[in-house]
C-alpha positions as CSV (number, residue, x, y, z in Angstrom):
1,X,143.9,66.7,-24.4
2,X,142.8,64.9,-27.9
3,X,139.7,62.6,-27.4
4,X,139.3,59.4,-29.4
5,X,136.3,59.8,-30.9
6,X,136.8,57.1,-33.9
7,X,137.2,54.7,-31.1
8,X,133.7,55.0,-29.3
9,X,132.2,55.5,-33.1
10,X,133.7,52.2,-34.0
11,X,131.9,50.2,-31.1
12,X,128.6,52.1,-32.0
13,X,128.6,50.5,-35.4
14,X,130.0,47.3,-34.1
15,X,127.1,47.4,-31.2
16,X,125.0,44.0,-31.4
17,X,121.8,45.9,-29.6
18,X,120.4,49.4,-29.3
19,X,121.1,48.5,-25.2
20,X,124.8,48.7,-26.4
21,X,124.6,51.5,-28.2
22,X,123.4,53.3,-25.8
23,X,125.7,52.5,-23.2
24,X,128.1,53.2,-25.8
25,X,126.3,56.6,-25.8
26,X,126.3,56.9,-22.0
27,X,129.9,56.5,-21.7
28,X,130.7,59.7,-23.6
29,X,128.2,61.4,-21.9
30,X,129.6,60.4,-18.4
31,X,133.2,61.4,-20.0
32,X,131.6,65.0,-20.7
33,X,130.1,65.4,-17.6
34,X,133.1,64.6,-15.6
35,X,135.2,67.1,-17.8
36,X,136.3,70.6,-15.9
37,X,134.2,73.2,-17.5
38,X,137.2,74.9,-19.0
39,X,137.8,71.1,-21.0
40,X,134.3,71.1,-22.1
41,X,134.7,73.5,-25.0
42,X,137.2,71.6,-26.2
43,X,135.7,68.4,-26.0
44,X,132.6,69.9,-27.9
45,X,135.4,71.5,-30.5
46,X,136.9,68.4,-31.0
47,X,133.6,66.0,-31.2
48,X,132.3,68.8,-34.0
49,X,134.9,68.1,-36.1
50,X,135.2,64.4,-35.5
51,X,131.6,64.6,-36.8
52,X,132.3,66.8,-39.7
53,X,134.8,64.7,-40.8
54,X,132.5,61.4,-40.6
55,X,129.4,63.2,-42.5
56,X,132.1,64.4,-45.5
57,X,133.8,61.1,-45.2
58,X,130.0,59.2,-45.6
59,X,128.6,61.7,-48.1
60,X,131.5,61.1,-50.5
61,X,131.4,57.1,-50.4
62,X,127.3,57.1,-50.6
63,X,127.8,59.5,-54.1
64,X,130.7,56.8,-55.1
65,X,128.0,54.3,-54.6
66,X,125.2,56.3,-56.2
67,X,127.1,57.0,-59.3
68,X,127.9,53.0,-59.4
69,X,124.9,52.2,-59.7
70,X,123.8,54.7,-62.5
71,X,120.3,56.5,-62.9
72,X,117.4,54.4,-61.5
């Protein structure tokens, strides 16, 4: 099974409260938790690379910023 991660870390950012968020949060977490055990690894596979993916993807457009801006 592939799990849309992108989709629950889209309505995070676009969350108007922490409340939001947090349901927002909740959701996934009820998702794991009703997961057989044998889908649970691959859930946590899957969400660690989702997350890789963002940090790189974040890293690289902060440094694009960064070196817009010059040395400060």
């Amino acid at each position: 099974m592939q799990y849309d991660f992108r989709k629950y870390h889209y309505k995070s950012i676009n969350a108007a409260t922490d409340e939001e968020r947090a349901a927002i949060n909740q959701e996934l977490k009820d998702m794991y938790g009703s997961l057989p055990d044998t889908e649970k690894e691959e859930f946590n596979r899957q969400l660690q690379v989702f997350l890789a993916k963002e940090m790189g993807r974040l890293k690289s457009d902060y440094e694009s910023v960064k070196g817009g801006l010059g040395d400060n």
